[in-house]
C-alpha positions as CSV (number, residue, x, y, z in Angstrom):
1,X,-37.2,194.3,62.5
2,X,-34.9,193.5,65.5
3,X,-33.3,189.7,65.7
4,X,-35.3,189.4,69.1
5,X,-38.3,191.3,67.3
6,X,-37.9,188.4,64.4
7,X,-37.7,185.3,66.8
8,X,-40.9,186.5,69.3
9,X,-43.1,186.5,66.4
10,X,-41.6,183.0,65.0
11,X,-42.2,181.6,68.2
12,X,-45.8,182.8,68.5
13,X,-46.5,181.9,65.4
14,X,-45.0,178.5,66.4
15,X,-46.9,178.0,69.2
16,X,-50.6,179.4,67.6
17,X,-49.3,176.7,64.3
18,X,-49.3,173.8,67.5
19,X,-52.4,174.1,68.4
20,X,-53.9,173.1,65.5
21,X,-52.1,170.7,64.4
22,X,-52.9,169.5,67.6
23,X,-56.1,169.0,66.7
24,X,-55.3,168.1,62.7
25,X,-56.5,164.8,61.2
26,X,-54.1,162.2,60.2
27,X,-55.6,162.4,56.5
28,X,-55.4,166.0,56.6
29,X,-51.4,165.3,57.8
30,X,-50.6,162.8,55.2
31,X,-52.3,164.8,52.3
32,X,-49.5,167.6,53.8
33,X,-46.9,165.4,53.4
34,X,-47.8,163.8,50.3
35,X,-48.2,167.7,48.6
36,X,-44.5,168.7,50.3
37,X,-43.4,165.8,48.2
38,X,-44.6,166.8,45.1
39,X,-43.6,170.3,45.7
40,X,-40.0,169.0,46.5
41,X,-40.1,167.1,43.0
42,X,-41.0,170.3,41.3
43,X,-38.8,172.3,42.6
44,X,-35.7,169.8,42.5
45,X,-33.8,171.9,39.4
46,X,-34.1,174.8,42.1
47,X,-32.9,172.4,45.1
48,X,-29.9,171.8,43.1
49,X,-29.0,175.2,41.9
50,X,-29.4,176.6,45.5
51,X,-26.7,173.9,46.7
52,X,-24.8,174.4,44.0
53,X,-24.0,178.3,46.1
54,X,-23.9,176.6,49.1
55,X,-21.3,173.9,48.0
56,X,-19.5,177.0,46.1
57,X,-19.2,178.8,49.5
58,X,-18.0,175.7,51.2
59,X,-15.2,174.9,49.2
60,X,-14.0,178.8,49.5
61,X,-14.0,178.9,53.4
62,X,-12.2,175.5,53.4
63,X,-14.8,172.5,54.7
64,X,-13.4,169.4,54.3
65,X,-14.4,166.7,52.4
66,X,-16.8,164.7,55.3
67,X,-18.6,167.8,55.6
68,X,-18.9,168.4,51.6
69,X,-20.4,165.3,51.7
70,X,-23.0,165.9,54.1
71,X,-24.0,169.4,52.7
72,X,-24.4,167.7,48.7
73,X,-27.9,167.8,47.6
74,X,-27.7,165.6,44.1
75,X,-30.6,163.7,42.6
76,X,-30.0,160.6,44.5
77,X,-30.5,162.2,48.0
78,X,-33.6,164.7,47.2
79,X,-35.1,161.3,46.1
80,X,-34.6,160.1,48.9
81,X,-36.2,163.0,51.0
82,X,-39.0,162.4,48.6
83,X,-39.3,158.9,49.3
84,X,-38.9,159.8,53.3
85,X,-41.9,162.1,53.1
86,X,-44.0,159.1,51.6
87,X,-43.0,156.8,54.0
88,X,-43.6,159.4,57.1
89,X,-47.2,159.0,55.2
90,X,-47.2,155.7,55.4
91,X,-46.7,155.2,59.7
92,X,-49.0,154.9,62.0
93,X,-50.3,158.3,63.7
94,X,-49.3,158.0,67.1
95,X,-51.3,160.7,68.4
96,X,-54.7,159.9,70.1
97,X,-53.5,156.4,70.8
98,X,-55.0,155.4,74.6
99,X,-53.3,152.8,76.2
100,X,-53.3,151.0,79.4
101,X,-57.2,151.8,80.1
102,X,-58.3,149.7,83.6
103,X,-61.0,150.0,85.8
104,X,-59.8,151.3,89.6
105,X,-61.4,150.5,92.9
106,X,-63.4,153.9,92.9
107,X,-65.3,152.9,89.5
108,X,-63.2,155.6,87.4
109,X,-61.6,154.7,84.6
110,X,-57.7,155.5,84.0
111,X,-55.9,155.4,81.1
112,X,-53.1,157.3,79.1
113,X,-53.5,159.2,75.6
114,X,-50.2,160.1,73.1
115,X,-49.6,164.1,72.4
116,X,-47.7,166.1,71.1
117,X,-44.8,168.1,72.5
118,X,-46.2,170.8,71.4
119,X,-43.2,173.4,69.7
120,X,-40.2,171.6,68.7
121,X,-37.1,173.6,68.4
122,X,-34.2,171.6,65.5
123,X,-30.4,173.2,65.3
124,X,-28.2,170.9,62.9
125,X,-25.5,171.7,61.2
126,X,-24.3,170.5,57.0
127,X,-27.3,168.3,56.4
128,X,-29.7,170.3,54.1
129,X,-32.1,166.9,54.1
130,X,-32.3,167.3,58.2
131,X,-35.1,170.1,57.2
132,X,-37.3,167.7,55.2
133,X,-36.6,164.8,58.1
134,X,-37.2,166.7,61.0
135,X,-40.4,168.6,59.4
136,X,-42.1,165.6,58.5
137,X,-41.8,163.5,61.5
138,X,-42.9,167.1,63.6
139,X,-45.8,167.2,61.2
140,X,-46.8,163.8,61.3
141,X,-46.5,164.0,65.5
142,X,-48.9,166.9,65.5
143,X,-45.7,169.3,66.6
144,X,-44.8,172.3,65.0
145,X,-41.2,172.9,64.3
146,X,-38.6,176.1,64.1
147,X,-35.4,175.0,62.3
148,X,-32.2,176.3,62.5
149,X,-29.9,174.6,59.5
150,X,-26.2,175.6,59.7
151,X,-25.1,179.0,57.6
152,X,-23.5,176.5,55.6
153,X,-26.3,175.1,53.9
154,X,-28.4,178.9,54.0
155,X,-29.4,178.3,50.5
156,X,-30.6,174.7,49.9
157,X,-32.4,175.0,53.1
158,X,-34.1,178.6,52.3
159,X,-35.2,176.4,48.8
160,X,-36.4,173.0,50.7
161,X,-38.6,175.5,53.6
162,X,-40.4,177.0,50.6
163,X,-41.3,173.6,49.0
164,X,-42.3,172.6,53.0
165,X,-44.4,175.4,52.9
166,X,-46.5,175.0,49.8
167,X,-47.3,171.4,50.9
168,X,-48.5,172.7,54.1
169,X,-50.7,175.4,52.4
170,X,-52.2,172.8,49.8
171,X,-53.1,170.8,52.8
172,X,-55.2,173.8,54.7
173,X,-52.6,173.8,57.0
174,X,-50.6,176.5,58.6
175,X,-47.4,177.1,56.6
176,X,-46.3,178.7,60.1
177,X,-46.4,174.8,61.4
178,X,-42.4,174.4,60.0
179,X,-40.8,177.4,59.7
180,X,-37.1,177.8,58.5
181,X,-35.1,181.0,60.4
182,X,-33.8,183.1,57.6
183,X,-30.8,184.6,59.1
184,X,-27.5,183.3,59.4
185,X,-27.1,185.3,62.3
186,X,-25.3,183.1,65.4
187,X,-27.6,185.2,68.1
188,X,-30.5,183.1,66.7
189,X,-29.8,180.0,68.2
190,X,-29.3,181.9,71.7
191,X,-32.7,183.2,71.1
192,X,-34.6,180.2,70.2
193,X,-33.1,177.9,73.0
194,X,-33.8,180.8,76.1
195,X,-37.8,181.2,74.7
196,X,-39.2,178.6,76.9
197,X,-42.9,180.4,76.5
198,X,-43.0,179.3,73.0
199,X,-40.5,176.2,72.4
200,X,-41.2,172.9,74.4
201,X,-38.0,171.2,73.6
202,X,-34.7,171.9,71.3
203,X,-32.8,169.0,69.5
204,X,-29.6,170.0,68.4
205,X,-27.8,168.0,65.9
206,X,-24.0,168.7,64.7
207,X,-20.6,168.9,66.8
208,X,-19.9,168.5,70.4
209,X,-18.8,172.2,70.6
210,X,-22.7,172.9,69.7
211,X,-24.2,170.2,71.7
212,X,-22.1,171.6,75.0
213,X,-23.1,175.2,74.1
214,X,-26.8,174.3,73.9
215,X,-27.1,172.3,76.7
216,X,-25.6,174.8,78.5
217,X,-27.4,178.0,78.0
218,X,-30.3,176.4,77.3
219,X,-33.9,177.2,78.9
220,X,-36.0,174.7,77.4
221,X,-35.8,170.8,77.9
222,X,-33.0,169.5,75.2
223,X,-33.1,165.6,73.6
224,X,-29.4,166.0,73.4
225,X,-27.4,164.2,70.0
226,X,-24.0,163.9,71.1
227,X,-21.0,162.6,69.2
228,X,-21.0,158.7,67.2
229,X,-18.1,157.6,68.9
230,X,-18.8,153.8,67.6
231,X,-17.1,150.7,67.8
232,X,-17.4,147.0,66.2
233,X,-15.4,144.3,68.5
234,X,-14.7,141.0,66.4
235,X,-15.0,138.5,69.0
236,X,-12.8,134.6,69.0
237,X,-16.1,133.4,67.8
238,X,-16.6,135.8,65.3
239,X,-17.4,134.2,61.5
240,X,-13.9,135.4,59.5
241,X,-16.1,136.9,56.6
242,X,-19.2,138.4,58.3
243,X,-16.3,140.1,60.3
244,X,-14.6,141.6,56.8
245,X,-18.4,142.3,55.5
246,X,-19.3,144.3,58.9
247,X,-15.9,146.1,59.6
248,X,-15.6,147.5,56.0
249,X,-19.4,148.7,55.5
250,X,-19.6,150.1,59.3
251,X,-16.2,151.7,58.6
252,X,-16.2,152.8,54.5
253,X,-19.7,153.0,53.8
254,X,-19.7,156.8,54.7
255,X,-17.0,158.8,57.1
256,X,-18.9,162.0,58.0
257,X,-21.7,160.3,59.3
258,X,-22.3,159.5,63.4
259,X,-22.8,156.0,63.3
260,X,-19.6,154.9,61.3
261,X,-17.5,152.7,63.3
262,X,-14.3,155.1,64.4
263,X,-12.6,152.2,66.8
264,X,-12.3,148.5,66.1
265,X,-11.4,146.0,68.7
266,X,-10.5,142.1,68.4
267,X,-10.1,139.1,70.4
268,X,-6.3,138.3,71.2
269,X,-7.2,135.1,69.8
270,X,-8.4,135.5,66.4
271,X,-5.7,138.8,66.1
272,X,-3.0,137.1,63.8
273,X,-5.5,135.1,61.8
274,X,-7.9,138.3,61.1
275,X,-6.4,141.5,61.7
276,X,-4.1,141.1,58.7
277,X,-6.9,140.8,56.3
278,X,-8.9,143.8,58.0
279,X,-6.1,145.8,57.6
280,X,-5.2,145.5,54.2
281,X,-8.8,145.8,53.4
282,X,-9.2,149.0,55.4
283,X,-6.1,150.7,53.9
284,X,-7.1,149.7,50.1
285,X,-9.8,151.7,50.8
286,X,-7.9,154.5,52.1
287,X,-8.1,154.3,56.0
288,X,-5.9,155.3,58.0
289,X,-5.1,153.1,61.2
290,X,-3.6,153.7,64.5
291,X,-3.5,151.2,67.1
292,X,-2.2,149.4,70.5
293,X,1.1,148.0,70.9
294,X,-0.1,144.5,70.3
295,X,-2.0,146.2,66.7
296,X,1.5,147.1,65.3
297,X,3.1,144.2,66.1
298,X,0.5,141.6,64.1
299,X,0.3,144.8,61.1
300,X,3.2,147.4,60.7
301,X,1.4,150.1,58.7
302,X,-0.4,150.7,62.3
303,X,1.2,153.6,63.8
304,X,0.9,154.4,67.3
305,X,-2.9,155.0,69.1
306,X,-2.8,158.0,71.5
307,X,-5.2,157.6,74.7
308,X,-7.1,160.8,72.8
309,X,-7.7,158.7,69.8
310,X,-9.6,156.3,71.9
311,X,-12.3,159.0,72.5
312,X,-12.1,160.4,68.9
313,X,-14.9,160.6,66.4
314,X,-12.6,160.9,63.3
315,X,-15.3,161.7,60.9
316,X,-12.8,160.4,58.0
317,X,-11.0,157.6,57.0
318,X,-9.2,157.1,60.0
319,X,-9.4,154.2,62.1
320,X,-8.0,153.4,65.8
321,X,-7.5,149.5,66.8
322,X,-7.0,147.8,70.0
323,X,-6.4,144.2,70.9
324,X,-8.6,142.8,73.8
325,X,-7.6,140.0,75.5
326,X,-11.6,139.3,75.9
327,X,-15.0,140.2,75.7
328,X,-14.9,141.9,79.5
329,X,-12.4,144.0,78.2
330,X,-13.9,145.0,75.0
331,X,-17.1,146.0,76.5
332,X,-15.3,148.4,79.5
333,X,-13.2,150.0,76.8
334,X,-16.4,150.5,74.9
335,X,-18.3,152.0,78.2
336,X,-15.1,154.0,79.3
337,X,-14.4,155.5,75.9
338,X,-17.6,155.5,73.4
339,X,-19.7,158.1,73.4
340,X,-23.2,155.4,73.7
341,X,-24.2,156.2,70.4
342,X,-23.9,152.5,68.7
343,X,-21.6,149.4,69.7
344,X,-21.3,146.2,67.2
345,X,-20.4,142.6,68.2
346,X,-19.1,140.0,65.3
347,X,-19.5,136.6,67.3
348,X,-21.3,133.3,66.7
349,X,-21.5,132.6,70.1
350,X,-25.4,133.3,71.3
351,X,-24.2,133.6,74.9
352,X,-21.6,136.2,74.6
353,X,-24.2,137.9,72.2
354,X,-26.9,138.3,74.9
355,X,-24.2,139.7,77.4
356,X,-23.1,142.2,75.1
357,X,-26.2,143.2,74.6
358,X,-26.9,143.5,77.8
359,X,-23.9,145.0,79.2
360,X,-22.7,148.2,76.7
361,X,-24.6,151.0,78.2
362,X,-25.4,152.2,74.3
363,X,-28.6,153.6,72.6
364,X,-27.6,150.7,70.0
365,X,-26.5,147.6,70.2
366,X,-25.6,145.0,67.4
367,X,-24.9,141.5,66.9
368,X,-23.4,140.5,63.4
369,X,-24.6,143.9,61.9
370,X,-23.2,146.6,60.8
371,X,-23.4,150.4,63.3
372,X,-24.4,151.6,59.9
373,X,-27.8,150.6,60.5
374,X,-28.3,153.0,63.3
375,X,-30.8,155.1,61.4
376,X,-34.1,155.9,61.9
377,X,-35.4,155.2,58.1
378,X,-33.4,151.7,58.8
379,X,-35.6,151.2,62.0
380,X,-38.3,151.3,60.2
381,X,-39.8,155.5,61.7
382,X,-39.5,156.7,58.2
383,X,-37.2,159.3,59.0
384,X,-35.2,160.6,62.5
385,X,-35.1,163.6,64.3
386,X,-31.7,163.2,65.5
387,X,-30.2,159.6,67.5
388,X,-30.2,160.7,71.4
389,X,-27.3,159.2,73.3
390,X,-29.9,160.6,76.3
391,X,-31.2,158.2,79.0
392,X,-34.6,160.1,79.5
393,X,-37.6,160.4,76.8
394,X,-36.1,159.6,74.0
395,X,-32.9,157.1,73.4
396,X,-31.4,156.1,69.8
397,X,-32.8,157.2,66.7
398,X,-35.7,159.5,67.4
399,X,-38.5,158.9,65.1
400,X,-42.6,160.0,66.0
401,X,-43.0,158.1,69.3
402,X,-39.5,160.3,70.7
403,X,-41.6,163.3,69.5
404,X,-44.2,162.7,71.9
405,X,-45.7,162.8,75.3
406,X,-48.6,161.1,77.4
407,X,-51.3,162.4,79.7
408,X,-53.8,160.4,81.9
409,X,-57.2,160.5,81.2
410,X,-60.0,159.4,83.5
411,X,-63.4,158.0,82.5
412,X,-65.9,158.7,85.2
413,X,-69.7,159.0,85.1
414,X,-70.4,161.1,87.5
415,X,-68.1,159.6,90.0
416,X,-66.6,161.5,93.1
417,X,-64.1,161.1,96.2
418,X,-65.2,160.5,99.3
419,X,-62.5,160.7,101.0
């Protein structure tokens, strides 16, 4: 069978899969999601075996550590795909909800019920636990799904789509509801994003080479997830070890992920007192720091900032530092440079918090809390499809609300127009 054979019959089977889970109960849903947990359990000595070729293959074509640590399935993380799929259980279904029902002049009713997209189209890259994130919330939004994992990670996710798929089928539900493309071939992704009979909307996750390719050639709507250029400022107001707490976890706690910290910025003020002990902190752990003039002249392990590392999402542990000489000019560095992903304030100062807040055009902002929280189980969805650094649909961390749409309904009893 041809590539464009292969995709045509994925994407009817896609769209003939939507239609009834369009019309699939939420027990019938949850029981689905409950038996591709179980089958994920059983099948975790497989999981692991498959990685273990992937991870083999990685380390021969020369992927760096940040991404070895994204593609790593161990026990740790298919737990916590299991307990994802529980909790995706767990949330309220949104589909069928009506809202904002009022009576109008004429005597009809009006009102607005939650549905699905319809065929949701996923490319990511590294992350073999995308597959069981972005099936679940799909599932649970009464969408069907066609995934397209990253060649890297051909194995584990070729093992994870066959546990997705037994759930489905112990549920009376269409395995064809998630289905995982099973070529590594490039031409795919062309295919799936120009097939706008069949696909309602593509969400790519990985680089910004991907992300600028898709929403480029693409002939379907795209819930773009752009590049986590993030960025903590430690304001004059700033608590000294909330600061050190918030800097170190948003920065260390993982480097190839999109919402670690990648610039840190800090009050003129406070920079003598404070940036020596970030610092050293940061550089015990292995970061690397570049910086502003002003940077190097308080620490002299800084080395010299570029105006490219401002825009940089390092994805390792390597850190870029300016000095500010306020809050203003924190928050136009942050808007001129960031990529409005996630943007942290340390301050005690509930004034300057609020105008933070309402000033860094970001899908996240925080106030004495580290970007790491940016995360759609940490928001409390269960899961995320992706975190949109879009302005329409869907903003942030995309969990079952982003994956859905609204049409008016009308409530008539035999009413009609007049005029």
């Amino acid at each position: 069978m041809s590539l464009e054979s292969y995709m045509n019959q994925i994407g009817q089977q896609a769209r003939a899969a939507s239609r009834l889970l369009a019309k699939a109960s939420t027990q019938q849903k949850n029981m689905a999601l409950l038996a591709m947990a179980d089958a994920l359990e059983t099948a975790r000595p497989r999981l692991i075996e498959e990685n273990l070729k992937d991870m083999q293959n990685g380390k021969e074509k020369g992927l760096d550590a940040a991404m070895l640590d994204r593609l790593l399935l161990n026990d740790a993380r298919i737990d916590g795909m299991i307990e994802g799929l529980k909790q995706v259980a767990t949330l309220p279904d949104p589909i069928g909800e009506i809202t904002g029902m009022e009576y109008l002049p004429s005597g009809i009713q009006r009102g607005q019920m939650r549905v699905p997209l319809g065929v949701i189209g996923i490319i990511y890259e590294s992350r073999p636990n995308v597959t069981i994130d972005a099936a679940s919330l799909c599932l649970k939004s009464g969408n069907s799904t066609i995934l397209r994992g990253g060649s890297e990670a051909f194995y584990s996710n070729q093992a994870i789509a066959l546990a997705i798929s037994e759930g489905l089928s112990a549920a009376g539900l269409p395995p064809e509801a998630v289905q995982v493309i099973n070529t590594t071939d490039r031409e795919a992704v062309g295919q799936l994003i120009t097939m706008p009979e069949y696909v309602d909307v593509i969400v790519p996750r990985g680089g910004k080479s991907l992300i600028e390719r898709i929403s480029k050639d693409a002939r379907v709507p795209v819930i773009k997830h752009l590049d986590g250029n993030c960025h903590v400022y430690v304001d004059n107001e700033a608590d000294e070890a909330k600061a050190l707490k918030i800097v170190l976890n948003a920065k260390t706690r993982r480097y190839g992920v999109c919402n670690a910290m990648e610039s840190l910025l800090i009050h003129k003020e406070v920079v003598n007192q404070q940036l020596p002990v970030l610092a050293s902190a940061l550089e015990e752990k292995g970061v690397e720091l570049v910086g502003c003039v002003q940077s190097q002249a308080v620490v002299s392990s800084i080395s010299p900032a570029t105006e490219e590392d401002w825009y940089t999402e390092y994805h390792a542990p390597k850190l870029s530092v300016k000095v500010v000489d306020n809050m203003d000019e924190a928050i136009a560095h942050i808007n001129k440079y960031g990529s409005h992903h996630t943007d942290a304030i340390v301050s005690q100062d509930y004034t300057k918090a609020r105008a933070f807040m309402t000033e860094v055009d970001s899908a996240s902002v925080m106030v004495n809390a580290s970007t790491a929280f940016a995360d759609g189980f940490e928001y409390g969805f269960g899961a995320e499809i992706g975190i949109s650094t879009d302005k329409i649909h869907a903003r942030g961390p995309v969990g079952l609300l982003g994956l859905t749409s609204q049409k008016y309904i009308v409530l008539g009893d035999g009413h009609t127009r007049d005029n």
